[in-house]
N, C-alpha and C positions, 0 to 999 in steps of 0.2 A: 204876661209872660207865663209861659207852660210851667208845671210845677210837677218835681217829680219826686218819689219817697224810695229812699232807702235805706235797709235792717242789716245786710250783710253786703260782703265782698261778690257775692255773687249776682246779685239787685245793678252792682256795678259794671259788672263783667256783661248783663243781659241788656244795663243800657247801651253802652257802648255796642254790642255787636248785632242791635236793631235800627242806629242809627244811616243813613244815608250819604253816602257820599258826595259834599257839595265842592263846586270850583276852587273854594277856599280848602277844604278836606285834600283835594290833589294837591292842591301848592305845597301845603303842607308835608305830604307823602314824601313829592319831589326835594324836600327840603334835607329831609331825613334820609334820601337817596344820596345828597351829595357828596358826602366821602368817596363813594364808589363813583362818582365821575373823577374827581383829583386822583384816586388810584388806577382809573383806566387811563387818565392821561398822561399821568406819570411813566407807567408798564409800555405803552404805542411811542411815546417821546422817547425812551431809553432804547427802547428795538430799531426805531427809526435811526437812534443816533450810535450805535453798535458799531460800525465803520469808524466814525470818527473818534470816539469812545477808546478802542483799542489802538489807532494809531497816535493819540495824546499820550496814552500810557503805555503801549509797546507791550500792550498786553498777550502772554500766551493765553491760549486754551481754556488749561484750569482758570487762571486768573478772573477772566473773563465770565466763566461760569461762577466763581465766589462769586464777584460782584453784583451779577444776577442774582445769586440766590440765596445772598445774604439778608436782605428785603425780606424773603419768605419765613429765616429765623427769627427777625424779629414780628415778624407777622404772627408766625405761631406763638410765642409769649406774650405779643400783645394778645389776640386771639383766645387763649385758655385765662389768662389772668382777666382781662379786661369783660368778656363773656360775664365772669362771677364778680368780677366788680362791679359793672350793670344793676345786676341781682341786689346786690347788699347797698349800694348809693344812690341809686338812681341815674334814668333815662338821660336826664337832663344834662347831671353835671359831666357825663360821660361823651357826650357829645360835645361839651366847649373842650374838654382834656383833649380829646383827640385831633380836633380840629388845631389845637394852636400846636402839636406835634408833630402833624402835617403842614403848615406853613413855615415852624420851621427848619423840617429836614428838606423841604423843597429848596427853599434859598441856599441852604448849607450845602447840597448837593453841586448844585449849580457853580456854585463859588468855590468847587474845594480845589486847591492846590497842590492837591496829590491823592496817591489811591487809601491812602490809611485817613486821610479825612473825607473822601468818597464812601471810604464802607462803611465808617461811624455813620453819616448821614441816611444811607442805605440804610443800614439798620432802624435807626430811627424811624425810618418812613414805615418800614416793614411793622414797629410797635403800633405808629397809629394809624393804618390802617385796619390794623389784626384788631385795635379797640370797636374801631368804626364799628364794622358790618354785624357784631352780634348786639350793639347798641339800638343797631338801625332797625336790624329787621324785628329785634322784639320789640320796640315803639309802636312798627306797624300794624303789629299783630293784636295789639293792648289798643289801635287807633283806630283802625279801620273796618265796615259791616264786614260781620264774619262772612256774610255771601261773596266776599272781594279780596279778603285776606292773604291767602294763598296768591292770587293774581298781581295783588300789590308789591310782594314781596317780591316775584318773579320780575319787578319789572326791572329791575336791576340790572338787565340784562341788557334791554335798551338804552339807557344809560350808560354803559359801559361804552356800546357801540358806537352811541356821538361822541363819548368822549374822545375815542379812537379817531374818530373822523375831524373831530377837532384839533387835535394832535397831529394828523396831517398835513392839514392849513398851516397851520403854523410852521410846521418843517416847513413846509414849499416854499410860501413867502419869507423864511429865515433865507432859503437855499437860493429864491431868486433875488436875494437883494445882494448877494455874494458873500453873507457870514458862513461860507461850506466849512472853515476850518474850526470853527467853535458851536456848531449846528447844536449838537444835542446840549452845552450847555446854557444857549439862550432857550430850547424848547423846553428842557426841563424845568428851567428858573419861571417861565414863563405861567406855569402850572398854580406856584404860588400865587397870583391874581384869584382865580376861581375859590380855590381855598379859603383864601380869606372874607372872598366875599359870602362863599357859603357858612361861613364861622358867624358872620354879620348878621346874616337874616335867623341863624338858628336862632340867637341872641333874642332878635325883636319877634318872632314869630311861634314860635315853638312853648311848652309846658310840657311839665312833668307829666306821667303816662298816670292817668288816675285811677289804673286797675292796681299798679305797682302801690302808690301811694292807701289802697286799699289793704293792701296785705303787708306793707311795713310799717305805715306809720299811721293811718287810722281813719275812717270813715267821714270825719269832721274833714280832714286835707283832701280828699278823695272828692265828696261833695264842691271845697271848694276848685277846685279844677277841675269840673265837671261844669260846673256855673262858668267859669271862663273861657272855658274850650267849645260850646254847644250853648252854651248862654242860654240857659236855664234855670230855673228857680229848686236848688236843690234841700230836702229838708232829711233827716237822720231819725230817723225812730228810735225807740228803746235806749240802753243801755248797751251801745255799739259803738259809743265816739272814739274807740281805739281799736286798733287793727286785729284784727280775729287772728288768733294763737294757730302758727300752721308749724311743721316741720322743716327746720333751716335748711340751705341750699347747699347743696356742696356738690365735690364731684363723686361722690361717692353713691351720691341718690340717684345718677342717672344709671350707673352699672349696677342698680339691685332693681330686681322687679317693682313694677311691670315694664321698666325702663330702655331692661339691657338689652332685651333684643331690637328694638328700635334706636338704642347710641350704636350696635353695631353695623346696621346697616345705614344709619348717618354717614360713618365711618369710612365706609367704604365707597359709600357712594362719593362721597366728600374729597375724598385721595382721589380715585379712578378719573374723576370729572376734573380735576384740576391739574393732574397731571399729563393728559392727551391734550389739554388743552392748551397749556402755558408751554408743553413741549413743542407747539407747533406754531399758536397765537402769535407767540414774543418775537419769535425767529418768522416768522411770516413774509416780513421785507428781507430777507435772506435769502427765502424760498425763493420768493418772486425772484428775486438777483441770480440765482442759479439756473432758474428757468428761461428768462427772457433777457437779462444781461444784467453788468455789472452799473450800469446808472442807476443813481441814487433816486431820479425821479420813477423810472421803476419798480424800486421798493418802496415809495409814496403811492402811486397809483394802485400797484398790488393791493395792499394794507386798505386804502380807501374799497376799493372793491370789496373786499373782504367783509366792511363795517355793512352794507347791503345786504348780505345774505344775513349775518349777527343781526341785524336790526329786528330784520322778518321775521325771523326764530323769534327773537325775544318779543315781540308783540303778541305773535300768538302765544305765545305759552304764557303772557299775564293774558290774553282774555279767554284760554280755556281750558286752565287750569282747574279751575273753581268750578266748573263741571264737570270735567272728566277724572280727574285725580290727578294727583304729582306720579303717581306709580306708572297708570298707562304712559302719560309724558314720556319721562323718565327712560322706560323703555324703549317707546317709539324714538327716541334719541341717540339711545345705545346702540339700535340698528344701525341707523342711518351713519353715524358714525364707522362703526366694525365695517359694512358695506365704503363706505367711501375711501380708507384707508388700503382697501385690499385690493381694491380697483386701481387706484393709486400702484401700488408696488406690483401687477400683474400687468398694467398697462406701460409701466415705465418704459421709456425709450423707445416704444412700437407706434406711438400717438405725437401728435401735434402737441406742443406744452400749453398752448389754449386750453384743450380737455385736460392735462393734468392739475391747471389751476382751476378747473370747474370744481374736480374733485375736489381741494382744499377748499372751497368756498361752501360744497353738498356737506364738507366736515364740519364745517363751522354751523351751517343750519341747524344741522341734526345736535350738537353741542349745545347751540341757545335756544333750541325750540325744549329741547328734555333736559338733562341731568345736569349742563351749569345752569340754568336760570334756576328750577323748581326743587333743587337739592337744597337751596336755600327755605324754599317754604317745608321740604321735608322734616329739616331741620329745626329751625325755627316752631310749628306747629305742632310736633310731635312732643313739647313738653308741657306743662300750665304756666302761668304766672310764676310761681315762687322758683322755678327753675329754668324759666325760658332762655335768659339770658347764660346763662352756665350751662346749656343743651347748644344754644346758637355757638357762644363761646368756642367748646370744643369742637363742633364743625367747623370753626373757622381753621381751629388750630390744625384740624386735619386737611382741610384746602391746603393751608400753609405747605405742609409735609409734602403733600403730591408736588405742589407750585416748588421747591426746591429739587424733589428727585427730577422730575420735567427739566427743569431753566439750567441745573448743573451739569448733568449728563445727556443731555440733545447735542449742543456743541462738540463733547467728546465723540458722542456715536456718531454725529453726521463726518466727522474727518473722518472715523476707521471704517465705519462701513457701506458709509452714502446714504443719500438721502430714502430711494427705493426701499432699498433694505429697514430701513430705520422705521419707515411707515408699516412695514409688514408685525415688525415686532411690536408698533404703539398697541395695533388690534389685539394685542392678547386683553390690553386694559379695558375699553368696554366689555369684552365677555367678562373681566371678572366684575362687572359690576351686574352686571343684568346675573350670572350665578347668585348675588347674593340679595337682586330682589325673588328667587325665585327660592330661597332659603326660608327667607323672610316677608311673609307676605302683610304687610303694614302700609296702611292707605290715611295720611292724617287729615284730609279733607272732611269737614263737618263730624272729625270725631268727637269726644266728649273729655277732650283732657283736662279743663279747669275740673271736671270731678273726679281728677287723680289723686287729690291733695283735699282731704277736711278733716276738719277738728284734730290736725295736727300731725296724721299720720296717711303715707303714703301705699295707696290703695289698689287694687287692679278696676281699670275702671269698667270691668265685666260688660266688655264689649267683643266683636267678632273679629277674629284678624285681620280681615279684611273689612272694610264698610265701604261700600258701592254709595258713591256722590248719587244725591237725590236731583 
């Protein structure tokens, strides 16, 4: 059995991010990904079941939009709280908390008998999700060869998109077996299944992140889950079987140098991508119904189309992220996006609605190819270990914020001003993103951020604004 020595948290950091990616390494990945299929499924099963959703509760407008975007409140406190709980307890036990939170605000949803035990549910769902994703993605980042990190993280993207497509299936076959009057809450309830199973395998599969277990609780724990993860023979030099003394995590370290300017444009990036997104995503089978008619298997088939373009973005941007940077991405998404939305509202009503839903589908590309897939690795890689999870955190919380001004105010603006008009005004939100990569020029691919943080105090890690991927 190979045998390997290590003196510090960094010996740790350099095993881990030289090792290789094996079939079992993916499962794994995929594993750590599954939150964010239960939350794509959830988000496509509530938009598919929107129709019948408002005619159970006789729901206005507003109404309709709390409900939506109540999820997102608690998304964002899950999201900032849960980010820095990661940090201070660990990988692991963050990942069964969330998952039994999502199994059961899925049932609870499903089953509620009115809208005040809908939105409690809702919310809930909105907490663990918002735990989920700053759990997930810094696991991967602390898992997986640094050459792949960024990729892996993106792939989340793809993921999202079967989920959607799976969430489909299920509509359809609820809708052809003739449940059309309780559709969304067999599809929703339905969700709970995946959930639990992925609560199951995290259980038998998964370990704590042994770069984490390096810097909180000691090189001896580190070692051992190093030996169980890669099965190797691990041995501890010196006077190091406790975790090397660094400075504690808060939110306060990521808004002081050399931080702030990279939690800013997290920030922003993080709002703008989630709010064009979930402004258009969620209501998508809407869209579709306004374009091509009011059958519900219309805004099935819409929705499925849809997941095809989302699929292909998010493929590529996990396999070429990690050579190009999240930044070019990023951008080249922002285009594409601003471009699709204004073609949209310049073409309305002069074209065939085929080309207006091509447009939605070129938005959706340009979305999962840049700024929703890789705003996650922006995030996520832009901080070290002892703050990863409380950097992810806070991106999430700000998704959350975009994901509520989006889901609460689309409904409003598509009644007063239509649909045309409404895609004119979404294009201001990628320009303000691409402005503020263009503020901020911060590139986190094969930066140097574990040497942000040594012997306790936080450092600039006297590198270039920019760093052009090797």
């Amino acid at each position: 059995m190979r045998e390997v020595v290590i003196r510090s948290k960094d010996d740790v950091a350099e095993f881990v991010g030289d090792q290789p990616m094996t079939r079992s390494g993916l499962g794994v990945v995929l594993i750590a990904l599954g939150g964010v299929f239960v939350d794509a499924y959830d988000f496509a099963s509530l938009g598919i079941g929107v129709p019948g959703l408002r005619a159970e509760f006789d729901l206005a407008p507003s109404q309709l939009g709390t409900i939506t975007a109540i999820m997102g409140v608690g998304a964002v406190i899950g999201g900032v709280a849960g980010g820095h709980l990661t940090d201070k307890i660990g990988r692991l036990r963050m990942f069964v908390v969330d998952l039994v939170c999502l199994v059961v605000a899925t049932l609870g949803a499903a089953l509620s008998p009115n809208i005040y035990a809908l939105l409690f549910f809702r919310f809930l769902m909105g907490v663990g999700v918002g735990l989920d994703y700053p759990v997930a993605f810094s696991f991967l980042a602390e898992f997986v060869n640094r050459t792949r990190r960024a990729g892996s993280i993106a792939l989340w993207v793809f993921l999202w998109q079967v989920a959607v497509a799976v969430s489909v299936f299920v509509a359809l076959a609820i809708y052809w077996l003739g449940h059309v009057e309780h559709l969304w809450c067999f599809a929703v309830g339905f969700g709970a299944l995946p959930a639990l199973a992925i609560l199951l395998l995290r259980g038998r599969y998964m370990s704590e992140s042994p770069l984490w277990a390096a810097n909180h609780v000691g090189l001896a724990e580190a070692a051992r889950l190093l030996e169980k993860t890669y099965q190797v023979k691990v041995r501890v030099e010196g006077n190091l079987a406790t975790a090397t003394k660094v400075a504690s995590a808060s939110y306060a370290t990521i808004f002081a140098k050399p931080y702030l300017a990279r939690t800013i444009l997290v920030s922003v990036v993080s709002i703008t991508q989630s709010l064009e997104y979930f402004a258009v995503g969620f209501y998508l089978p809407s869209i579709s119904t306004v374009i091509f008619g009011s059958d519900f298997v219309y805004a099935a088939i819409g929705t499925l189309l849809s997941t095809i373009a989302g699929a292909i973005g998010g493929l590529l941007a996990a396999a070429y992220v990690d050579r190009l940077g999240v930044r070019r991405l990023i951008i080249t998404g922002y285009c594409i996006v601003t471009v699709s939305l204004l073609l949209f509202w310049w073409t309305a009503d002069r074209v065939s609605p085929y080309f207006s839903i091509v447009l939605i589908y070129g938005f959706i590309l340009g979305q999962t190819l840049g700024p929703g897939s890789v705003s996650a690795s922006l995030a996520t890689l832009s901080y070290p270990t002892l703050l990863r999870g409380t950097g992810a955190g806070w991106a999430q919380g700000m998704v959350r914020i975009g994901t509520i001004i989006g889901l609460f105010f689309f409904p409003l603006l598509l009644a007063k001003i239509g649909l045309s008009n409404l895609m004119l005004a979404l294009a201001l939100v990628p320009v303000a993103g691409l402005l503020s990569l263009w503020m901020v020029k911060w590139e986190p691919v094969r930066s140097r951020s574990e040497d942000d943080v040594i012997e306790g105090h936080m450092i600039s890690p006297n590198e270039p604004a920019i760093e052009s991927p090797r």
